[in-house]
DRENPABA-108986 format. One record per residue (C-alpha): x, z, y negated; residue in one letter. Coordinates in steps of 0.25 Angstrom, whole numbers, plus 2048, in hexadecimal, padded with zeros to 3 digits. Layout:
<atoms>
XZYA/...
</atoms>
This chain:
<atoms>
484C0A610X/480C0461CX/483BF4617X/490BF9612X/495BFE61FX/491BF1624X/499BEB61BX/4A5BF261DX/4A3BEF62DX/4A3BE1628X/4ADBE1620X/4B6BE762BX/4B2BDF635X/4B4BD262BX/4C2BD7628X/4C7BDA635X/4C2BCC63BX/4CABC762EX/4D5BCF632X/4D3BC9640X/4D4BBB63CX/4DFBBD633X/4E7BC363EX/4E3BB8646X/4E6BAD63DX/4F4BB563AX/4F6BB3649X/4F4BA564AX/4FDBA363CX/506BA9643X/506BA3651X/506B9464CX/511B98641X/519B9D64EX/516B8F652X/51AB88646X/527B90647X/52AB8F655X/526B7F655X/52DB7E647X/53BB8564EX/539B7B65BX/539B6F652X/545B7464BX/54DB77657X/549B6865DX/54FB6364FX/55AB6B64EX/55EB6865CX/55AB59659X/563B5A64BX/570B61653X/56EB5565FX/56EB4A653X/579B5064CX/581B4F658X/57DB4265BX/580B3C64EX/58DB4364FX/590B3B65BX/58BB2F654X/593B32648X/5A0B33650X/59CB2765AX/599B1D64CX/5A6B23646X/5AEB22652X/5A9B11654X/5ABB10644X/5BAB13644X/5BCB0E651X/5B6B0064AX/5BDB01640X/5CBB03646X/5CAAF764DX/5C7AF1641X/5D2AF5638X/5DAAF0644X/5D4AE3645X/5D8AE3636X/5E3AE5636X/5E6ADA641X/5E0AD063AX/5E8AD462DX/5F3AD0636X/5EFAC5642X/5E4ABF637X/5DDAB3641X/5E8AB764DX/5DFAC364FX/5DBAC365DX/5D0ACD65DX/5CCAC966CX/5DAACE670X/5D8ADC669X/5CAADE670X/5D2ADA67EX/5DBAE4679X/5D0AEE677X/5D4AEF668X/5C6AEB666X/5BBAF466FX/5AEAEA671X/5A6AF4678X/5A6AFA66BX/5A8AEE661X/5A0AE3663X/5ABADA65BX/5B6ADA651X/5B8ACD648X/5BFAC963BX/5B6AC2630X/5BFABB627X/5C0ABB618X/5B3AB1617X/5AAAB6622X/5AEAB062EX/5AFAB763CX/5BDAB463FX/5C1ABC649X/5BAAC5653X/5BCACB662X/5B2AC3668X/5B3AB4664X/5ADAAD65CX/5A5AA165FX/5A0A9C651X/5A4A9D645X/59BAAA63CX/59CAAD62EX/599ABC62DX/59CABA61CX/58DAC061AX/58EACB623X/58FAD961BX/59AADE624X/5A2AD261DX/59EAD160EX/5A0AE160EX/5AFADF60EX/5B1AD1606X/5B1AD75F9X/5B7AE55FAX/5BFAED604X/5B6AF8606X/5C2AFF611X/5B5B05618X/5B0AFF626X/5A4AF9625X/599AFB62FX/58DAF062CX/580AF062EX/57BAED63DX/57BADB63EX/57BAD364AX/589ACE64BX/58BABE64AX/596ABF653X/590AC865DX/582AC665BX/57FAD665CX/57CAE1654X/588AE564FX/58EAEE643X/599AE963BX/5A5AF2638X/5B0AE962DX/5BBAEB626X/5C0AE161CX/5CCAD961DX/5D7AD9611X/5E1AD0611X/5F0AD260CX/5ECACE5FDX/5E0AD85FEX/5D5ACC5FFX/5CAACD609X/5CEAC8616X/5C3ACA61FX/5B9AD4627X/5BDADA634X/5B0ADD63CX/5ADAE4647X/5A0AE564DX/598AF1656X/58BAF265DX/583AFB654X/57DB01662X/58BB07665X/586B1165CX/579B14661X/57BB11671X/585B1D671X/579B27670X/570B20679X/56EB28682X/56AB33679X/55BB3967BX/557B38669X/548B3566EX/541B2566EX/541B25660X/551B2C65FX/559B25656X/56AB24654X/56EB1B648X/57AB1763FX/577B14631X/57EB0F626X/57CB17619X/576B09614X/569B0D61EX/56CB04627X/56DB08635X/57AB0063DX/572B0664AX/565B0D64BX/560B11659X/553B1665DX/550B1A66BX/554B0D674X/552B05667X/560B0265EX/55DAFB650X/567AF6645X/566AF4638X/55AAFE635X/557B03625X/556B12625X/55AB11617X/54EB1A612X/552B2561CX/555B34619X/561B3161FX/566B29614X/562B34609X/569B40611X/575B36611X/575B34600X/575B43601X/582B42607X/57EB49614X/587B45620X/57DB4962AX/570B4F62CX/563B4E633X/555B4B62DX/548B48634X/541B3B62DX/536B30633X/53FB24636X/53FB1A628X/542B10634X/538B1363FX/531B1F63BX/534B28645X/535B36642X/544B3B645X/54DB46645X/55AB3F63EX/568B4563EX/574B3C638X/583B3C636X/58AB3462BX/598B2C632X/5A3B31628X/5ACB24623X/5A0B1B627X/593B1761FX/58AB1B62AX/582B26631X/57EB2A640X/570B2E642X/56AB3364EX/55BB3664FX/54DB3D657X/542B38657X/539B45653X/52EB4365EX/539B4266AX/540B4F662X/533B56661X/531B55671X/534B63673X/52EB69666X/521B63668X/51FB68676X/524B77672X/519B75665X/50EB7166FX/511B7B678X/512B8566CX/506B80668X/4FEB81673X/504B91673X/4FFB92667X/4F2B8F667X/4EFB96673X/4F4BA266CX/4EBB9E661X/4DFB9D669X/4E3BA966EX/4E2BB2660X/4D7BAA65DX/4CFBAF669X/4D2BBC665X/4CEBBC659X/4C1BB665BX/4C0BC0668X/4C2BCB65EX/4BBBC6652X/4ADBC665CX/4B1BD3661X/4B2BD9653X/4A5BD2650X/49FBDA65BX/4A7BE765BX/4A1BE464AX/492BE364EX/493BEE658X/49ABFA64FX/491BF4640X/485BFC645X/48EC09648X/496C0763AX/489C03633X/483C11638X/48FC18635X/490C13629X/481C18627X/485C2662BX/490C25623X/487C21616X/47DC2C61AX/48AC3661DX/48FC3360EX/482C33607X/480C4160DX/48EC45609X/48CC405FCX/47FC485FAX/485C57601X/48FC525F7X/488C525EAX/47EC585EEX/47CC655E5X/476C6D5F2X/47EC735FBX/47FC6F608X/487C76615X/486C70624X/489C76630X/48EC7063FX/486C7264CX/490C7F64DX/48AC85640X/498C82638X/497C7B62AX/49CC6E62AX/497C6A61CX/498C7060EX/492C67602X/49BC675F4X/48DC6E5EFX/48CC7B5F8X/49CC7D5F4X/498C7E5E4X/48CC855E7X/493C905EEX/4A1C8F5E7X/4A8C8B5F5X/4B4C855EDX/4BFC7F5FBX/4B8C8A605X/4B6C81610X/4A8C86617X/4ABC7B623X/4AAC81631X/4A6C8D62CX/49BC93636X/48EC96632X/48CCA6631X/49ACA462AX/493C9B621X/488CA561FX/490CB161BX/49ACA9611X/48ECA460BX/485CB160BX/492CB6606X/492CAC5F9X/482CB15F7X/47DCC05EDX/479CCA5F7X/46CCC95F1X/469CBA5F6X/473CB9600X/473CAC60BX/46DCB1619X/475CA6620X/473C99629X/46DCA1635X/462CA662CX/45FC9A626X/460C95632X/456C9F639X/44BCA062BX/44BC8F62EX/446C8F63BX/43CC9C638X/434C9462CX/438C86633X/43DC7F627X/44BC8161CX/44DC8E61AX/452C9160BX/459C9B606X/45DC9F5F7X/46CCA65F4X/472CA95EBX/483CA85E9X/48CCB45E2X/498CB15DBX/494CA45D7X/48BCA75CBX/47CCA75CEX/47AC9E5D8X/46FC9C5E0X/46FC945EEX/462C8E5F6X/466C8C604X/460C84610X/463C8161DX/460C76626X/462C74635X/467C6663AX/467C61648X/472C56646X/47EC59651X/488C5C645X/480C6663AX/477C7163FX/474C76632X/474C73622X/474C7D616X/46EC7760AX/471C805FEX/46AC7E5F1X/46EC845E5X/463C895DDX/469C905D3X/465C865C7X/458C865CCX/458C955CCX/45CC975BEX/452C8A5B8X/448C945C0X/44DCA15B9X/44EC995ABX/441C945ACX/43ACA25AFX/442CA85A4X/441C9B59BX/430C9D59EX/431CAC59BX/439CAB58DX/430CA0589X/423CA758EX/42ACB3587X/42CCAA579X/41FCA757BX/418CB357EX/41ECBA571X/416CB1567X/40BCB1570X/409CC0570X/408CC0562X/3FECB4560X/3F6CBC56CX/3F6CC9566X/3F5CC6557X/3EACBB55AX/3E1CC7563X/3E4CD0556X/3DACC554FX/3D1CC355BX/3CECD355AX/3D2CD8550X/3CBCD853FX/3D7CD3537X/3D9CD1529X/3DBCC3522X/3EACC651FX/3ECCCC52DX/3E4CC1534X/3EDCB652DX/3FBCBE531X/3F8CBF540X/3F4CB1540X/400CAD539X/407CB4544X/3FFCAE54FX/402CA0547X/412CA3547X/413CA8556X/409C9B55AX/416C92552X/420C9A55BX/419C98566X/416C87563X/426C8655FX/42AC8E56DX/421C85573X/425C7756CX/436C7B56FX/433C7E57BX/42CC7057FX/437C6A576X/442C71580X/438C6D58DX/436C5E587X/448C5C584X/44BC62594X/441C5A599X/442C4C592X/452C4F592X/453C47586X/44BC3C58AX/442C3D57FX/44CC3D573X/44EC3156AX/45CC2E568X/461C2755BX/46CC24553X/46BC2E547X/473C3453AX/477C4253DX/477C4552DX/46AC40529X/465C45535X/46AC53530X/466C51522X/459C4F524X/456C5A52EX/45EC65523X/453C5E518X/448C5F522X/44DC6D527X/441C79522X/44EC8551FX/448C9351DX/442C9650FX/450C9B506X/459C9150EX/460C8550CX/462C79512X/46DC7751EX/47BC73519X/480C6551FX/48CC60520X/490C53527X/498C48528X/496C3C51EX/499C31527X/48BC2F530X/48AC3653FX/480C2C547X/47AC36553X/473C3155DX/468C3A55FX/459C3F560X/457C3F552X/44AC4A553X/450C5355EX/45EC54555X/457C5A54AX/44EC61554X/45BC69558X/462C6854BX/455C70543X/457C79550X/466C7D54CX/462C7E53CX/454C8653FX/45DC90545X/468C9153AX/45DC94533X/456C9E539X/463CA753EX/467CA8530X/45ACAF529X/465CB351FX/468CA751BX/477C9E518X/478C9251AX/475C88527X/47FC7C528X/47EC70530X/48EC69531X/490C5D539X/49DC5853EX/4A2C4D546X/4ACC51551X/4B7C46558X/4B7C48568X/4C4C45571X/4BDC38576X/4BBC33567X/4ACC36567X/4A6C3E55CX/49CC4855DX/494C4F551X/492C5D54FX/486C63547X/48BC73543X/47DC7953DX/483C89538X/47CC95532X/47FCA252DX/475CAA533X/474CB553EX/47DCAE547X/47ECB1556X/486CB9560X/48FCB056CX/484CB4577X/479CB056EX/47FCA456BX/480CA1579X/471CA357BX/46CC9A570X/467C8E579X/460C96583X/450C95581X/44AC9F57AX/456CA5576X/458CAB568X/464CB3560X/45BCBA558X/453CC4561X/44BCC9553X/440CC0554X/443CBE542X/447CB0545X/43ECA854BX/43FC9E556X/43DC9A566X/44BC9C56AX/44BC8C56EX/450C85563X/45DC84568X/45BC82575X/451C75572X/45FC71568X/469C71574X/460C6857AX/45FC5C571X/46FC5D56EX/473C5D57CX/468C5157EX/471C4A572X/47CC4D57AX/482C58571X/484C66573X/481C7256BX/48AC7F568X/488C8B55FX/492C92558X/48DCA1552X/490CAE54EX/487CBA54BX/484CBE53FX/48DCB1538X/485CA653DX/484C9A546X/489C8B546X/481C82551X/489C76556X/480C6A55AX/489C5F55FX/489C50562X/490C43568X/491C3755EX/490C2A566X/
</atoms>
């Protein structure tokens, strides 16, 4: 008892420091989760606000690229359209003196003619160039497209600059190609305009083509033209037909991480894109993490501490209260052996407190004196005394504690005391008390009930004077007739009659003696010594009727059984010990003879199991109800005459070799009709 209440102190302590740590752990999911959130919600709001900054950046950018496109292209349409008119006469020197032409914006409007040639322009021309191979030319020689083309960024042979080529093509009055009018800008018209802007050192603002190719691309101070970013997710959100959008990528140009946000220019093939560089956007966020961070851990230290803190404390609180629960737990185990033993403990047993008040009453000492719910707790002690004297015959009637009591201490030992109890049959009670010196029980009553002992006592008197009174009758006679010879001159005929007497009474007396050892050895042994086997009820039974010695004039027992074979497992020499018992009798209570009949049925139980019945029936003298009842009693006989002969044990030694087979015997009879005993059996 005492391991296992230390392993249920270990298994507590183990499951609370489990519960500890789990708690613990829960804690700490839970503070860095609240990080995760709170650095996951920062991030966000630095992008969103970065995505709502970009979008309206690129919406400037948009209307800005719009705005110089249309601009361009108004002043080209008019440029057309004088040349349509003036052809070589155009003077587009005079225009930009006019302010037709604006050169802050437009690095210079010319005329390329039909095979190539800068022909005309508003800044002169010095040598002759032949722009025939130039995209912004070829794009119009075959077709007119009616579209404004913007080209890819080239250093102008005119100008010598960077420059983008805005043309439209020329159609002469018979609808043949007539020319380019070409106007040039400086891609970092675009770009200078958000110069000032704060998008980090690796910040970007561009204008690409959807061919990939960017007309300006500018990152931090650096401005670059003609860049391939044709593999950028920029492109596959464009074939998805979306206008505008942000994404986050690594650069396919330079690698660097960026948040993007881009706007297509509606009516041109182009798109504005403004960029952050992630680290310079993450500033902010990364300062806030570390600090959250550094917050967090020290929270984390913090329940870690406590729960190491509390773990050692529980691990001494633990080895301070083990020995206390370990005794505990050893009182307890003593506390439930002794209630388990005043439990089923056939004594009875009554305790009393230090105020002589009974605290106790065992589930014994209530059978013995048919408490039934009366509830003797807190009853005093002379209460007790007289309730229970009350129970008792006035003839052996309880004197009470304070006697006991007082007869203990006078003869310095346990006093006893025998009563004996009314109303509930005869019962007889030995009662002892004990003193105790323990602070909660004064005293103990310990009640015996002897009155089994009793009655073995009075059968074994009465059992010794009816067998010393069998025995004494045969005995008197082979005493007085044997001194008859001693001293007394006899004849031959009478000498041989009183012998035969003393022979007869010597059998009687051997055949008392033999049941009676038979009876002792059964009791004793409890069926230890039979021999048990698997044998045939039938032929068992035919060959005891063969066997059977009837009386001179009679016959035979009758049987009737089953054809099919009964197997009985059984002591095959005590079963016809009992069964020549039953037959013998038939016999002799019929001296007037009819006939003696052994039946054998077999009998189907509720639980399927079968059982054989053995019905041996005469006709004779038959019994009355109360003599039938008295048949298995030793010594007993029905007929009182002393015409049949017998010890009167027969049955008795019969009853038990069945119930040793595990069978019962009954007996069915009626006087003056006959009897019918029933020997009965299980079938395994």
């Amino acid at each position: 008892m005492a391991q296992a209440a230390e392993q249920r102190i270990q298994s507590r302590h183990r499951n609370v420091l489990i519960l500890l740590w789990v708690t613990a752990v829960l804690l700490l999911l839970l503070t860095w989760g609240h990080v995760f959130v709170l650095a996951s919600e920062s991030r966000q709001r630095e992008i969103s606000a970065a995505e709502r900054d970009l979008s309206n950046l690129t919406r400037l950018s948009q209307e800005h690229a719009v705005r110089t496109f249309r601009s361009a292209d108004q002043v080209i349409r008019f440029v057309q359209s004088r040349y349509l008119e003036l052809g070589a006469k155009l003077d587009l020197t005079a225009l930009t003196r006019q302010g037709v032409i604006d050169t802050e914006i437009f690095n210079q409007v010319g005329i390329i003619d039909a095979n190539g040639i800068y022909a005309l322009a508003n800044r002169p021309i010095t040598s002759r160039l032949d722009l025939s191979d130039r995209d912004h030319f070829k794009v119009h020689v075959h077709q007119d497209s009616g579209q404004l083309f913007v080209s890819r960024p080239v250093i102008g042979r005119a100008t010598g600059k960077w420059s983008l080529q805005l043309t439209r093509r020329i159609n002469n009055p018979d609808g043949s190609f007539g020319g380019v009018v070409v106007l040039s800008i400086d891609p970092t018209y675009f770009t200078t305009f958000y110069g000032e802007l704060n998008l980090g050192p690796g910040g970007l603002t561009a204008l690409y083509g959807l061919d990939g190719i960017a007309r300006v691309r500018r990152v931090g101070d650096q401005t670059e033209f003609g860049t391939d970013a044709s593999r950028s997710m920029l492109f596959e959100k464009l074939v998805q037909q979306k206008p505008s959008g942000s994404y986050v990528q690594a650069s396919v140009v330079d690698g660097v991480e960026r948040l993007y946000f881009y706007r297509t220019l509606p009516g041109y093939s182009m798109v504005a894109l403004a960029a952050v560089d992630m680290p310079f956007l993450m500033v902010n966020h990364e300062k806030g993490l570390q600090a959250l961070l550094v917050q967090a851990g020290l929270v984390s230290l913090l329940i870690l501490t406590l729960v190491l803190g509390l773990s050692r404390y529980l691990g001494l609180l633990r080895r301070d209260t083990r020995a206390r629960k370990l005794a505990q737990a050893q009182i307890q185990e003593r506390t439930e052996q002794l209630n388990a033993v005043f439990d089923i403990s056939p004594d009875g047993f009554v305790s009393f407190d230090q105020n002589q008040c009974v605290t106790f009453v065992n589930p014994a000492f209530r059978q013995m004196t048919g408490l039934g719910g009366l509830a003797l707790e807190g009853m005093g002690e002379h209460e007790f005394s007289a309730w229970l004297a009350d129970l008792c015959d006035p003839a052996s009637c309880f004197a009470g504690l304070a006697a006991l009591r007082s007869r203990e201490q006078q003869q310095s030992g346990h006093a006893l005391e025998t009563i004996e109890l009314k109303g509930l049959g005869h019962r007889i009670l030995q009662v002892q008390l004990r003193q105790s010196k323990s602070s909660t029980v004064s005293q103990i009553l310990y009640v015996r009930d002897i009155t089994h002992e009793t009655e073995v006592e009075a059968l074994k008197s009465e059992f010794l004077a009816t067998a010393a009174h069998e025995l004494r009758t045969p005995m008197a006679s082979i005493y007085g007739f044997a001194e008859v010879l001693l001293t007394q001159q006899t004849d031959g005929a009478l000498q041989k009659e009183f012998l035969g007497i003393i022979h007869k009474q010597s059998r009687l007396m051997v055949d008392i003696l033999n049941e009676l050892l038979d009876l002792a050895r059964i009791e004793a042994r409890r069926g230890k010594d039979f021999k048990y086997t698997e044998l045939n009820l039938q032929d068992l039974l035919v060959d005891l009727i063969k066997a059977f010695q009837c009386p001179e004039g009679r016959v035979l027992p009758e049987l009737e059984a089953p054809k099919q074979p009964i197997t009985l497992r059984a002591d095959a020499g005590k079963l016809r010990q009992a069964l020549l018992n039953v037959l013998s009798n038939a016999y002799k209570y019929s001296p007037d003879g009819g006939a003696v009949r052994v039946l054998v049925e077999l009998t189907q139980l509720p639980d399927h199991s079968q059982r054989v019945d053995i019905h041996i029936s005469d006709h004779g003298m038959g019994m009355t109800a109360d003599q039938a009842s008295k048949v298995f009693t030793r010594f007993y006989r029905a007929d009182t005459s002393g015409r049949v002969p017998g010890t009167g044990l027969g049955m008795s030694i019969t009853k038990e070799i069945v119930e040793h087979h595990r069978g019962s015997i009954s007996i069915v009879s009626a006087a003056g009709e006959g009897t019918q005993v029933t020997l009965s059996f299980p079938l395994h």
